[in-house]
C-alpha positions in Angstrom: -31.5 8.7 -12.5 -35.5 8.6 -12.7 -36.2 4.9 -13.3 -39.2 3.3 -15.1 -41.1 3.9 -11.9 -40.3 7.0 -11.4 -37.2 6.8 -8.7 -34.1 8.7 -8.4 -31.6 6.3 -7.2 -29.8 8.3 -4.4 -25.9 9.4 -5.0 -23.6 6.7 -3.2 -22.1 8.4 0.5 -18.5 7.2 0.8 -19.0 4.7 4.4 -17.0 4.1 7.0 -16.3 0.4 5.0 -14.8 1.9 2.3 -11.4 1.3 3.6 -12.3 -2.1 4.4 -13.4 -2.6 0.9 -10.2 -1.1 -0.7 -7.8 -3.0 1.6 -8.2 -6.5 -0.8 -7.7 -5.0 -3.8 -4.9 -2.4 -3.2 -3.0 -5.6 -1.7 -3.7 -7.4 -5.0 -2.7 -5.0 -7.0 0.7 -4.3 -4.7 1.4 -8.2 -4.5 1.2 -8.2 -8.4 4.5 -4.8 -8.6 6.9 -6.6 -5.7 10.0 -5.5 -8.2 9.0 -2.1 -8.6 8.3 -1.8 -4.7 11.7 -3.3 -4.1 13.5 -1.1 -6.4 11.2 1.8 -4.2 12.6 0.9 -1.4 16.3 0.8 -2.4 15.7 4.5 -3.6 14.2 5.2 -0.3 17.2 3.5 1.5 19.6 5.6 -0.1 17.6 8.6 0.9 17.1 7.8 4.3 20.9 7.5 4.5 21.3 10.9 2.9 19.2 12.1 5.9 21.3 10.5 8.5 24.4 12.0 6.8 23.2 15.4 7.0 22.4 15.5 10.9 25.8 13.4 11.6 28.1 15.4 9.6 26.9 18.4 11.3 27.3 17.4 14.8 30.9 16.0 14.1 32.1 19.0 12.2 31.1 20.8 15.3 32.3 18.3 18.2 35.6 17.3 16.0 36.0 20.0 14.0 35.3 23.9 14.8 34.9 23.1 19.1 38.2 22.0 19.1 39.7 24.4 17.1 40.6 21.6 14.2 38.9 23.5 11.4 40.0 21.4 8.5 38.5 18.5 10.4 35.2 20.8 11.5 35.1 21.5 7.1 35.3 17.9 6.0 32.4 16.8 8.0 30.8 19.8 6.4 31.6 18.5 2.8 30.2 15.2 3.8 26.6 17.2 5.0 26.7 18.8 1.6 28.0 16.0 -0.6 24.2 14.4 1.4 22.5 17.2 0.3 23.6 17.2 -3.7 23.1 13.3 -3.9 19.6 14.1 -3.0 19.0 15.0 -6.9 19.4 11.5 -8.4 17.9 9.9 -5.4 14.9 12.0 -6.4 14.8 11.1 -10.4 15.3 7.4 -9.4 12.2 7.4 -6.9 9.7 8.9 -9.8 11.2 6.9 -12.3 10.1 3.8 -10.0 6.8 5.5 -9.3 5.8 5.5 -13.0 5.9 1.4 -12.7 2.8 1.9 -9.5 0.6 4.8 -11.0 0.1 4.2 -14.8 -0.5 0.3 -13.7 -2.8 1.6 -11.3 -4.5 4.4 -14.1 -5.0 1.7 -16.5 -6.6 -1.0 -14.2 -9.3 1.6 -13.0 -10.0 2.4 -16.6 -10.5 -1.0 -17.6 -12.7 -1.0 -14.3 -14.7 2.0 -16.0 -15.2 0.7 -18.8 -16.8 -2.9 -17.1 -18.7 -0.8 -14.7 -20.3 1.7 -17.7 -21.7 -1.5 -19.6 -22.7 -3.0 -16.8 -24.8 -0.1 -16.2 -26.1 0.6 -19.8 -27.4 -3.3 -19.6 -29.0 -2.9 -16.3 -30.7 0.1 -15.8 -33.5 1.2 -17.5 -31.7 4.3 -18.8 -29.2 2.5 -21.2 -26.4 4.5 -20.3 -24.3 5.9 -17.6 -23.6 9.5 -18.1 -20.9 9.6 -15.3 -19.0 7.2 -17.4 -16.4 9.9 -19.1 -16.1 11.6 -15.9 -15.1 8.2 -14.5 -12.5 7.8 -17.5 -11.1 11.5 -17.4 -11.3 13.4 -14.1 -12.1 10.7 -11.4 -8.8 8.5 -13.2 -6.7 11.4 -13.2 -7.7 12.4 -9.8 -6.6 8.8 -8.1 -3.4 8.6 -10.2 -1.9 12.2 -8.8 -3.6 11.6 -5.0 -1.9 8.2 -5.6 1.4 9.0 -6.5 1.4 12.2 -3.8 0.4 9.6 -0.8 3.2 6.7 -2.2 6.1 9.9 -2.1 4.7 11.6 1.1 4.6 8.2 3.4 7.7 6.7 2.1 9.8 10.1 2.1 8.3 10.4 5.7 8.8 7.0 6.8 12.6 6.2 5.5 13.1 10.3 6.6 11.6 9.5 10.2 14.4 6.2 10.4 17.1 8.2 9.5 16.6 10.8 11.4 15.5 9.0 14.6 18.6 6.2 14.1 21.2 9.8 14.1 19.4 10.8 16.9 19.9 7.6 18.9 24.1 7.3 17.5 24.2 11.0 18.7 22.7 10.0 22.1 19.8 8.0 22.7 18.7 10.6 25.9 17.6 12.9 22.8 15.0 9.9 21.9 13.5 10.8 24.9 13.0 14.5 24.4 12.0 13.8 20.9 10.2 11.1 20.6 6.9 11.4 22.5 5.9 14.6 21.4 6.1 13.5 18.0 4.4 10.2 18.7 1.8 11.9 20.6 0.6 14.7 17.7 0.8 11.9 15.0 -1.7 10.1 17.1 -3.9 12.8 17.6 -4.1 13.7 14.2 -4.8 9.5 13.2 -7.8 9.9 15.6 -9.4 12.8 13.2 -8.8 11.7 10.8 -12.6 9.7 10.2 -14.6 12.5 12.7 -12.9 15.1 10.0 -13.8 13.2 6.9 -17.4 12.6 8.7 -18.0 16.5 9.4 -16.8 17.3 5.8 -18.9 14.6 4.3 -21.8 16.4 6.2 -20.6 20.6 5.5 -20.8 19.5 1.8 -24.4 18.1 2.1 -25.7 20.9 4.0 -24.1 23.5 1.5 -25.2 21.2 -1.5 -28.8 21.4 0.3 -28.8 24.9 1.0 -27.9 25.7 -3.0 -30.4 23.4 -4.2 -33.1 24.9 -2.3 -32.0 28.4 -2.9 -31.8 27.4 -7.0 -35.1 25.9 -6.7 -36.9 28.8 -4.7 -35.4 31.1 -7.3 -37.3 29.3 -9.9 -40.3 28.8 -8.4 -40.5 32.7 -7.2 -43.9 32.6 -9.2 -45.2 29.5 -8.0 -44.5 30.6 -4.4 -45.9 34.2 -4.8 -49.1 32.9 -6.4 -49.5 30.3 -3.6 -48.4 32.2 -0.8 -46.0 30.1 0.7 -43.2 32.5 1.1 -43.5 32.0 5.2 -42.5 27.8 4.6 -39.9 28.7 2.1 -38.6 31.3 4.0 -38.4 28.7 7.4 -37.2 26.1 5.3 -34.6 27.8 3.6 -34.0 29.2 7.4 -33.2 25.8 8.6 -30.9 25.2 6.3 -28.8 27.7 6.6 -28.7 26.8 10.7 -27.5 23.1 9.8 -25.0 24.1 7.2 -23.8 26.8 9.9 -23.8 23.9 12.7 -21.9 21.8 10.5 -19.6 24.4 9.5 -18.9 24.4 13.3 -18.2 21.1 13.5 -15.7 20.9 11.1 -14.3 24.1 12.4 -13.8 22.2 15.8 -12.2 18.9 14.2 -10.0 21.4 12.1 -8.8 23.1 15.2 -7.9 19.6 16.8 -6.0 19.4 13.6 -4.4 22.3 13.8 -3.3 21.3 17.1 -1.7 17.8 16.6 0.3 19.3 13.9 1.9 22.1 16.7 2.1 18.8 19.1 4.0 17.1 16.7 5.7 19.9 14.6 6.8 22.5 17.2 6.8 20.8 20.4 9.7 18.5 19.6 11.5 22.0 19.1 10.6 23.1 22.2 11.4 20.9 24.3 14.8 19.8 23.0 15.4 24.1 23.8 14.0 23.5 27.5 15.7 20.3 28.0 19.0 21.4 26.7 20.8 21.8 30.7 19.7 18.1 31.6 21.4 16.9 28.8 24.6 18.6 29.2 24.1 17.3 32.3 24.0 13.9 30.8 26.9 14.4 28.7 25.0 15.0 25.4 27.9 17.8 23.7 27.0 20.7 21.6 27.5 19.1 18.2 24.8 16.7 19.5 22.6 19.0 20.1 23.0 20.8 17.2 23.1 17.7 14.9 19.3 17.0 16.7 18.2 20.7 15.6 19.4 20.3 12.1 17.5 16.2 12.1 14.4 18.3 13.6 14.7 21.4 11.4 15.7 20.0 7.8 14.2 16.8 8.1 11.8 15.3 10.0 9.7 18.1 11.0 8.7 19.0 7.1 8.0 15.3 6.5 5.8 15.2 9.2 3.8 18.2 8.2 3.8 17.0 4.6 2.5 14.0 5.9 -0.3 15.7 7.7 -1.3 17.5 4.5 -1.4 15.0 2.2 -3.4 12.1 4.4 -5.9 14.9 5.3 -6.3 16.1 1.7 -5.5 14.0 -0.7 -6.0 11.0 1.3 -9.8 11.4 1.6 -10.0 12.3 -1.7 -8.2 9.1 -2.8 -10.6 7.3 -0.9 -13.7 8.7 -1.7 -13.2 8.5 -5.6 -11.9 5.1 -5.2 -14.4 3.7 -3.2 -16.8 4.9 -6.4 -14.7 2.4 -8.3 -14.9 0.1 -6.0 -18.9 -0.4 -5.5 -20.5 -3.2 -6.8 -21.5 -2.6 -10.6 -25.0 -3.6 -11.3 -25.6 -7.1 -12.2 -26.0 -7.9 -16.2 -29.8 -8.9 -17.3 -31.5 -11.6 -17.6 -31.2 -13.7 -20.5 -34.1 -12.3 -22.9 -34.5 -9.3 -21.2 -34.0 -5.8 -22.6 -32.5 -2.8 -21.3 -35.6 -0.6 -21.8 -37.8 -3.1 -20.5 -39.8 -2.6 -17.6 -38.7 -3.5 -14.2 -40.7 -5.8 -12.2 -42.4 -4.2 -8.3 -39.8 -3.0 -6.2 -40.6 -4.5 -3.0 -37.7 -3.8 -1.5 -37.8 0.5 -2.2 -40.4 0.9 0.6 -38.2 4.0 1.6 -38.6 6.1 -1.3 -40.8 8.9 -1.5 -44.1 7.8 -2.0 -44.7 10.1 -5.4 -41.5 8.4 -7.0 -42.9 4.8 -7.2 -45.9 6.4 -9.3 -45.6 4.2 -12.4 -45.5 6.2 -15.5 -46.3 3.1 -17.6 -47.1 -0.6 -16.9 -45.5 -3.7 -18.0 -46.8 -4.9 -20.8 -49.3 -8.0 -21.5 -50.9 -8.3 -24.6 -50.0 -6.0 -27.5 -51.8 -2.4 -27.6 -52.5 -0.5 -30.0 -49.4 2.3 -31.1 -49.6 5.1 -28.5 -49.7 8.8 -29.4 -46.8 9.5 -27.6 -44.1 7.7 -26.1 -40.8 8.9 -24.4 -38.4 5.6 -23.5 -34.9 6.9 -20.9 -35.4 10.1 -22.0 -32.7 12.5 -20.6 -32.5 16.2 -21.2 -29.7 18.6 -19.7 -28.7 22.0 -20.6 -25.1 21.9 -20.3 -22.1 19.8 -19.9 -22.1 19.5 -16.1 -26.0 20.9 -15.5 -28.5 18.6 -13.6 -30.6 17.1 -15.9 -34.6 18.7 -16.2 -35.7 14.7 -17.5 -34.0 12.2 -16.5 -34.6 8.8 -18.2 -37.8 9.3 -18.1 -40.4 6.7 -19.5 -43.9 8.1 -20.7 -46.7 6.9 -22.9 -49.3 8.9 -23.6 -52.8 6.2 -25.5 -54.4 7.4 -29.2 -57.6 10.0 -27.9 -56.1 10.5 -24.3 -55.9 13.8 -22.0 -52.8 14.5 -20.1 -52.3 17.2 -18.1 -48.4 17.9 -16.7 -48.1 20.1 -13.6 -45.4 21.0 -11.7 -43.1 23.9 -9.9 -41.5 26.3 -12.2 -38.3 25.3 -13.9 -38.5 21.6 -13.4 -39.1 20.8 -16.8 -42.9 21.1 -18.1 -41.9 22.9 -21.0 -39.3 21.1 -22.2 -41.3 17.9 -22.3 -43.8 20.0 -24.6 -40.7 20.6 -26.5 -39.3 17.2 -26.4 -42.4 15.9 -27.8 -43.1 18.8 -30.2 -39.6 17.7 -31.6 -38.1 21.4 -31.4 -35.6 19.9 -29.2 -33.5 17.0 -29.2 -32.7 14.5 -26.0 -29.4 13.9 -24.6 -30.2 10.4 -24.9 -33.2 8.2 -25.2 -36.0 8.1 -27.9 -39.2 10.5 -28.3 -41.9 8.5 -30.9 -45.3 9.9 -32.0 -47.9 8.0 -33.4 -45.4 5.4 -33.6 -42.3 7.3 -35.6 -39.2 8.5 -34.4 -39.7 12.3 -34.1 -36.1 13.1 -34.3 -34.9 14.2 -37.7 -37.8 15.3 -39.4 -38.6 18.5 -41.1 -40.6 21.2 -40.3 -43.4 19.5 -42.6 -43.2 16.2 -41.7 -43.4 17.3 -38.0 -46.4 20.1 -38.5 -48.4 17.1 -39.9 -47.7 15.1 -37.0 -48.5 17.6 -33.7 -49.5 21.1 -33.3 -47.6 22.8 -30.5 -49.0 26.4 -29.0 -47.0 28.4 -26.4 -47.7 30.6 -24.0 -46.4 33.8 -26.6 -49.5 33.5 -28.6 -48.4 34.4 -32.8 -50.6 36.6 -34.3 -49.9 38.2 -37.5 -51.2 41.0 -39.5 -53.5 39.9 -42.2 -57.2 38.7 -42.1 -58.9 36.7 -39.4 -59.1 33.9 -41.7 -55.6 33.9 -42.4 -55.1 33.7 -38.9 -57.3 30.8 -37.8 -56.6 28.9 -41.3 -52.7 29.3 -40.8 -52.6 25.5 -40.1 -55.0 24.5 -42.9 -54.9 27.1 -45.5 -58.1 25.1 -47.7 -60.1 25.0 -44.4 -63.7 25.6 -45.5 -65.9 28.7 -44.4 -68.2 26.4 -42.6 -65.3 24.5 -41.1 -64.2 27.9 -39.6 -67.0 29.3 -38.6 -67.3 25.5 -36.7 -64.3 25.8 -35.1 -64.9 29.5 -33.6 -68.3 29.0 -32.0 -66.7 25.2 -30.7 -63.6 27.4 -28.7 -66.2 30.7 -27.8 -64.6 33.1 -30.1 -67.2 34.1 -32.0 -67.7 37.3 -30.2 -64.5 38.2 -30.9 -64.5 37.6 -34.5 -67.9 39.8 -34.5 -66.0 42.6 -32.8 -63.2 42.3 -35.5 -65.2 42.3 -38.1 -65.8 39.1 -39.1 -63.6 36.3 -40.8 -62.4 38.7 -44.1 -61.5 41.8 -41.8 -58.0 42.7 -41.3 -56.2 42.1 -37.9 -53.6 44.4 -36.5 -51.8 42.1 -33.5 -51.1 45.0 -31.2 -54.9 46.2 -31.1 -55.7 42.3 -29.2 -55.2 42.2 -25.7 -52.7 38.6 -24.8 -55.6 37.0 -23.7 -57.7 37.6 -27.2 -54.3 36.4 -29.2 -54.6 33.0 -27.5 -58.0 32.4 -28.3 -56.9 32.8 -31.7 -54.3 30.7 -31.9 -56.4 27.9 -29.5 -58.8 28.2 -33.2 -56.7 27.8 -35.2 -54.7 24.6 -33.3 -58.4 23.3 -33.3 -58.8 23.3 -37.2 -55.5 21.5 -37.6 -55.5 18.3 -39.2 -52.4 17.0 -36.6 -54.1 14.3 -33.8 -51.8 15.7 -31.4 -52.4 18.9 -29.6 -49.6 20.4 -27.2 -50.5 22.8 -24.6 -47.6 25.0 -23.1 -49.3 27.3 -20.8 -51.6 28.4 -23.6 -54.7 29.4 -22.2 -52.8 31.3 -19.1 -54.4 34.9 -20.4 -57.7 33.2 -20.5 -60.2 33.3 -17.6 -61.5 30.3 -15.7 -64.5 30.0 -17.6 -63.2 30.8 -21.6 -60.2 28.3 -20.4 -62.6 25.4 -19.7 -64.3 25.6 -22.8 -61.5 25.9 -24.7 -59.9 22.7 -23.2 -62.9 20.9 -23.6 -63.5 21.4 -27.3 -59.8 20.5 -27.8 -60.7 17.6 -26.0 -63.6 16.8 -28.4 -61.4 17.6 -30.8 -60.1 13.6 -32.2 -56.7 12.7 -31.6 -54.6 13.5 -28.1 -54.5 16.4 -26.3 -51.3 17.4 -23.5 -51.9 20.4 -21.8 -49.0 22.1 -19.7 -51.4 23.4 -16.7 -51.4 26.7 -14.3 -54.8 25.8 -12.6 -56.0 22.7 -10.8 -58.8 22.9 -12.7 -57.4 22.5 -16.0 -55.5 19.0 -14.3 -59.1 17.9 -13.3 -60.4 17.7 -16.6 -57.5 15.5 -17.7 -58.0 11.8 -18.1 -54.2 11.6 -16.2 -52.0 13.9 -15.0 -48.2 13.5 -15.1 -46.1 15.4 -11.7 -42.8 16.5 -12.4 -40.7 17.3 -9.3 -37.4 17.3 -10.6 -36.4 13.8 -8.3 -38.8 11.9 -9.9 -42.3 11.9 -11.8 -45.7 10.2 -11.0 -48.8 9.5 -13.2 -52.1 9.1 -12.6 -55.7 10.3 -12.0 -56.9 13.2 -9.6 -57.9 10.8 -7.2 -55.3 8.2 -7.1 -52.8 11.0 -7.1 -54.4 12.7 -3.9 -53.6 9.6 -2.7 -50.4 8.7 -3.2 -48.5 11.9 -4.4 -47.8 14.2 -1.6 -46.4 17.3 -4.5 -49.8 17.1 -6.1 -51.9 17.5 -2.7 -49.9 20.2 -2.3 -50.0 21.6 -5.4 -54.0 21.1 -5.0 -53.7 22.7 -1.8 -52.2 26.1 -2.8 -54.1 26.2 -6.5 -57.7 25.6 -4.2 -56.2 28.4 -1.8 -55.5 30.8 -4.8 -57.9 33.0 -6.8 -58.6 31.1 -10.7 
């Protein structure tokens, strides 16, 4: 979010404290549901015997039964491995109707914790509001309460699975714990010890590719920008380099995956394997054949798929359960000051000496003494076009004095026009207030707001009728003389002579683009509104007819914002206002070549460009 000076407060990374952070309160929140966690665990209990059953009454229907040629015997045991199996269904209903009593505790804590954290914000910051709020309350909730209630059934399915299955092994014959056992200890440590290197090397895959998207949306809109300037060598490096670190952590990932990969055969196949070699030294140790087959169906049915589920879930859902909590978690921003407001201004930020130096530009200072009403003034203004799209403004802060000259310069796309616009009133903010000459702009008509500003595009309007009823479109009882004043003040008076003078007719596809602005420039210049606005509107003009229009709008009284193309049009500004899309600086020529390193190099590549 751009703050009153100008800042984009960086997005929080998830850090290796996170689990530290999350330990107190999950234990609070555990401490405060022993009942339901008891009644969990008597569920699990019943299922970990249910395993144990299964592996048991195999190996006995085979060692007591069908070996020994006693095949009602070999049957029973049977039934006793299916009667296991079939009480598995209520053992399942009574474990989620437990886990109801953890997860909607658990959904409605963190949206009380939303809603605390959202007002915290809308007091503190200087944009009044905090737009992630409802994705807080909807997704992010939803998100924690199914990773939640995945992790709670993997690890206690695998941990009362694992008990049952290792205490058959060990009342089978405790030499099959030694076959067992160490392979599967061995590939469930490996994996433990990814676990943070694999959340790391994601973390950084998803920057580079979040990197590599932003400069390829950014290039794409500033294809004009870059052509004029002739900078398509740095973009074309830069955009170079990022693709080489989002292929070198792609790698890196790839690596930690493949460890992955490989703890989960450790622990998931080599058990398996090793049981099959091992089978002669434990008939020589006088493990029997039910044994052994009892330890297949332990391995087979039930320990092996709760280990791999395991894997899954910790490695998915796990570090996403982590990452979104730990955004619950962070410390909400302290509530103000007694007295203060939430659009007030902040005081220095001596402790931001890391920011980019063009992001602590101020656009406006704290106030002292009262001043008169400015022309315009923008307070937390946010605009986004869509939903889920990046905001062009955000909460941006901008006052424009009575008689003042602003230029606004910028790439392409990052949101020149749409401050003309904001300002013009032809489009509404998300949030935040727009005021000119001291009145709310939003909700007025079309009359109301023509008296108040005069905006002229870069699509010039010219319509068919006289000349005068062209340049006297804004002020239909402009006098002759008044006219006649306002063409020689812009330089059009050539062109009027060409045409005819002020009664001939005008036919709009007979003027060349450049011709139709100067037009329009005239007529903006006769309107009675003390607030020009400037998209782009003298970009069919040549250097010299440009200056001379600017400068008799300038004349002109009341305030004049000019969208620029040329660094000489920002020159002849009293300020100039940089938009970068992370932040915005104001100031003049000089103190900006100072301090903003966007506008050097915007001076750089307009000096280095033909006018």
């Amino acid at each position: 979010m751009t703050s009153v000076d100008g800042s984009r407060a960086p997005a929080a990374p998830v850090r290796s404290g996170a689990l530290r952070r999350l330990v107190p309160p999950a234990r609070s929140f555990l401490a405060g549901r022993k009942g339901v966690l008891v009644r969990l665990g008597a569920w699990s209990v019943v299922e970990s015997a249910q395993t144990f059953a299964v592996g048991y009454g195999v190996a006995q229907a085979m060692d007591r039964g069908f070996l020994v040629g006693d095949t009602p015997t070999g049957l029973g045991w049977l039934a006793v491995a299916g009667v296991a199996v079939v009480l598995g269904a209520p053992v399942v209903t009574g474990v989620f109707a437990q886990l109801a009593g953890l997860t909607e505790p658990l959904r409605d804590r963190l949206v009380r914790r939303a809603v605390v954290q959202s007002m915290a914000r809308a007091l503190a910051g200087p944009g009044g509001g905090d737009r992630a709020a409802v994705s807080r309350l909807t997704n992010q909730v939803e998100i924690v309460r199914d990773s939640f209630a995945g992790l709670v059934l993997t690890l206690r399915s695998f941990v009362f699975t694992a008990a049952g299955a290792l205490v058959g092994l060990f009342s089978l014959d405790p030499a099959l714990l030694v076959v067992v056992v160490p392979p599967l200890l061995g590939g469930l440590t490996l994996f433990l010890v990814t676990l943070r290197p694999m959340a790391a090397a994601q973390r950084r895959a998803l920057a580079a590719d979040e990197a590599l998207g932003d400069h390829a949306t950014r290039t794409r809109g500033a294809l004009r920008d870059i052509t004029a300037c002739g900078t398509q060598a740095e973009a074309a490096r830069y955009g170079a380099r990022l693709v080489a670190e989002a292929a070198a952590a792609s790698r890196v990932l790839a690596r930690w995956a493949a460890v992955r990969t490989t703890a989960l055969g450790v622990a998931g196949q080599l058990p398996v394997l090793l049981l099959l070699v091992a089978v002669p030294w434990l008939h020589g140790r006088g493990v029997t054949t039910g044994a052994l087959l009892g330890a297949f169906t332990y391995l087979a049915q039930a320990l092996l798929p709760a280990l791999h589920t395991l894997m899954t879930a910790i490695g998915a859902a796990g570090t996403r359960l982590l990452v979104v909590l730990d955004r619950f978690t962070a410390t909400a921003p302290p509530p103000l000051p007694t007295g203060t407001t939430p659009h007030a201004p902040h005081p220095p930020d001596t402790a931001g000496a890391g920011r980019p130096e063009q992001a602590r530009c101020p656009l406006r200072e704290a106030p002292r003494t009262r001043r008169p009403t400015p022309a315009v003034e923008l307070r937390a203004v946010t605009v986004a076009y869509g939903a889920r799209a990046q905001p062009v403004l955000d909460a941006l802060d901008l006052r424009v004095e009575e008689g003042e000259h602003l230029a606004v310069v910028g790439p392409s796309g990052i949101g020149k026009s749409t401050l003309a616009r904001l300002v013009a009133g032809t489009l509404a903010p998300d949030s935040g207030e727009v005021d000119v000459a001291g009145r709310t702009i939003a909700g007025r008509s079309t009359a109301e707001l023509s008296a108040l500003r005069v905006l002229v595009p870069q699509q010039a309007y010219v319509f068919t009728g006289t000349v005068r009823d062209n340049l006297g479109y804004l002020r239909p009882d402009a006098r002759r003389t008044e006219i006649e004043a306002a063409v020689r003040e812009l330089g059009a008076d050539p062109l009027v002579e060409r045409l005819g003078g002020l009664d001939a007719p005008v036919r709009p596809d007979d003027l060349s683009q450049g011709e139709r602005q100067l037009i329009v420039l005239t007529r903006a210049h006769l309107s009675t509104a003390r607030l020009l606005l400037l998209d782009e509107a003298t970009c069919h003009l040549d250097a010299a007819s440009e200056a001379r229009a600017e400068e008799a709008l300038a004349r002109r009284p009341g305030t004049l914002v000019v969208v620029a193309h040329r660094i000489s049009s920002a020159m002849r500004a009293d300020r100039i206002l940089v938009l970068d899309g992370a932040g915005a600086a104001c100031g003049t020529h000089p103190d900006l070549l100072g301090r903003c390193p966007l506008y050097r190099d915007l001076v750089g590549h307009w000096s280095g460009s033909p006018e």
